[in-house]
N, C-alpha and C positions, 0 to 999 in steps of 0.2 A: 782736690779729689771730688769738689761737689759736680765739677761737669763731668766726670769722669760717673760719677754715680747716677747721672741722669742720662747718660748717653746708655749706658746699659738698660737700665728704666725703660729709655724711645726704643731700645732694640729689642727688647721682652715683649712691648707689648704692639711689636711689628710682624710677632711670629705667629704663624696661623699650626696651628689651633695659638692663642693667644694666651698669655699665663694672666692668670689673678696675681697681682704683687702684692707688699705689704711692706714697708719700710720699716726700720728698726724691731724686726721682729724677735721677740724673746721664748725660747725654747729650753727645755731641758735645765741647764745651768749656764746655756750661754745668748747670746745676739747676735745676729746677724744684722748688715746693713739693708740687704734685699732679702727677703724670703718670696720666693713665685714658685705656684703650682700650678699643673693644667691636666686636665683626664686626656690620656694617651690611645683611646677607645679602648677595645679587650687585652690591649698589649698593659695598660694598667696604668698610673699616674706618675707623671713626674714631678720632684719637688728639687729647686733649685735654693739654694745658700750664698751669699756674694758674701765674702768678710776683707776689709778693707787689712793689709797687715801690716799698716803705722797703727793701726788699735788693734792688733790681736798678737805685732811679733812675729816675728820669721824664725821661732825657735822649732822643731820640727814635729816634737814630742808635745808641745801643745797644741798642735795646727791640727793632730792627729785625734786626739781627746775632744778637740773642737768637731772636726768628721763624725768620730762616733756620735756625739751627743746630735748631729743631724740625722743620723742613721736612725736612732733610738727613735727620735723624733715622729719621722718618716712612717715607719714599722710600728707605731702605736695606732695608727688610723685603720689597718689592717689585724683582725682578729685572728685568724687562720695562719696557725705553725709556718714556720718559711716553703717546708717539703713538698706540703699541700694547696699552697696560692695557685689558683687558675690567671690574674694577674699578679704583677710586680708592680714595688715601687720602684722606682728609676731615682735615685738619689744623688744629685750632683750639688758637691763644692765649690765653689770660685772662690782661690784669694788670690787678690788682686794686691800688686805692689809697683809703689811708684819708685823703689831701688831694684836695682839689678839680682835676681835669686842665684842663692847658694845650688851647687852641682847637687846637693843631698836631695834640696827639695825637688830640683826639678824629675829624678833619678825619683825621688816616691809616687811625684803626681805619673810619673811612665807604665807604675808598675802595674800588673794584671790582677784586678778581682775579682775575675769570673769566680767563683765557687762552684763544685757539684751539686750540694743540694738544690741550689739552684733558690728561688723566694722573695729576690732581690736584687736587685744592680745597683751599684754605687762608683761613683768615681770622683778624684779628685783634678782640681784642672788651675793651674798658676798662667795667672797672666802677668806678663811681665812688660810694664808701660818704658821702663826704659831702654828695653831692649827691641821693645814691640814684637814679644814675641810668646806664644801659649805654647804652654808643655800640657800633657795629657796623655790618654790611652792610644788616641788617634782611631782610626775606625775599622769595625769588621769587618770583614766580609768571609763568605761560605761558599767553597771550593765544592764546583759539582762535575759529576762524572756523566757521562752517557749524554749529554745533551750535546748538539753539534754546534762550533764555533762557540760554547761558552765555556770558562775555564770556571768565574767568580761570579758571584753575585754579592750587591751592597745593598740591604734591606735599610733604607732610610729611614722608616718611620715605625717599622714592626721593632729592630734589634734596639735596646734600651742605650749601649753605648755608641751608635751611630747618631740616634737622637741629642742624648748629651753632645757627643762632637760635633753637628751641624747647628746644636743650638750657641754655642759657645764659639761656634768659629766665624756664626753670624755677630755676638757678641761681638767679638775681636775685631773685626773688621769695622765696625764701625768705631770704636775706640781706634783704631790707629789711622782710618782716614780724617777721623775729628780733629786727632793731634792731641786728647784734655789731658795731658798729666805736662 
């Protein structure tokens, strides 16, 4: 798992704006292998979590408790009630596994967090080294009317889960041309 944890590492810190990383970061009541943040300009900051899950467990109900306490985490650096943020944190999970994932998890890391209040984005993202393959939200996009020849628009770097999916799919792609698991 060590190239595997360093090939994500070369791919973080390939990505422009580029993330400050921190290895074996401790938070809340738990650790992460990677902890990376980077200011997302007014759209607000993203904080990134890699947890490796031969050390954390493919049980689903702790992977879950493990998210919150990144969320918690996230949301402490930020004073201002969720309702009221002019930004957001962007809060994204990686666990990374070098066995094949259970239908449960991959069916959690799918599901939709958007909230209405709206204060924060989070999302959870499984990459799966022996399948070679990432489950996730996958990406927005915003259906418009009255403009000619456009149906959609994919806001890359404004929408907080576009950012998470092109950061993590950059991720991925370099894990599965590397081959490290």
């Amino acid at each position: 798992m060590d190239s595997t944890i360093t090939t994500i590492k070369n791919s973080l810190a390939s990505v422009v704006p580029a993330f400050i990383i921190e290895d074996n970061k401790s938070f809340e009541d738990q650790t992460c292998t990677i902890y990376a943040n980077r200011k997302a300009g007014m759209a607000g900051q993203d904080f990134l979590f890699v947890f490796e899950m031969d050390k954390t467990g493919n049980d689903k109900s702790v992977l879950q408790k493990i998210h919150e306490s990144a969320r918690k985490y996230a949301n402490s650096f930020y004073k201002m009630p969720k309702w009221l943020r002019f930004s957001c944190p962007n809060i994204i999970s990686i666990f990374v596994s070098a066995q094949k994932l259970s239908d449960e998890l991959t069916t959690w890391a799918e599901a939709h967090t958007r909230t209405m209040s709206g204060g924060e984005f989070h999302s959870i993202f499984m990459v799966d080294l022996a399948e070679k393959a990432i489950y996730g939200q996958g990406k927005s996009v915003a259906h418009v009317h009255g403009i000619p020849f456009t149906r959609s628009l994919e806001f890359k770097n404004i929408d907080p889960q576009n950012r998470a999916f092109y950061t993590v799919a950059s991720i991925a792609d370099a894990l599965f041309q590397n081959g490290p698991a």
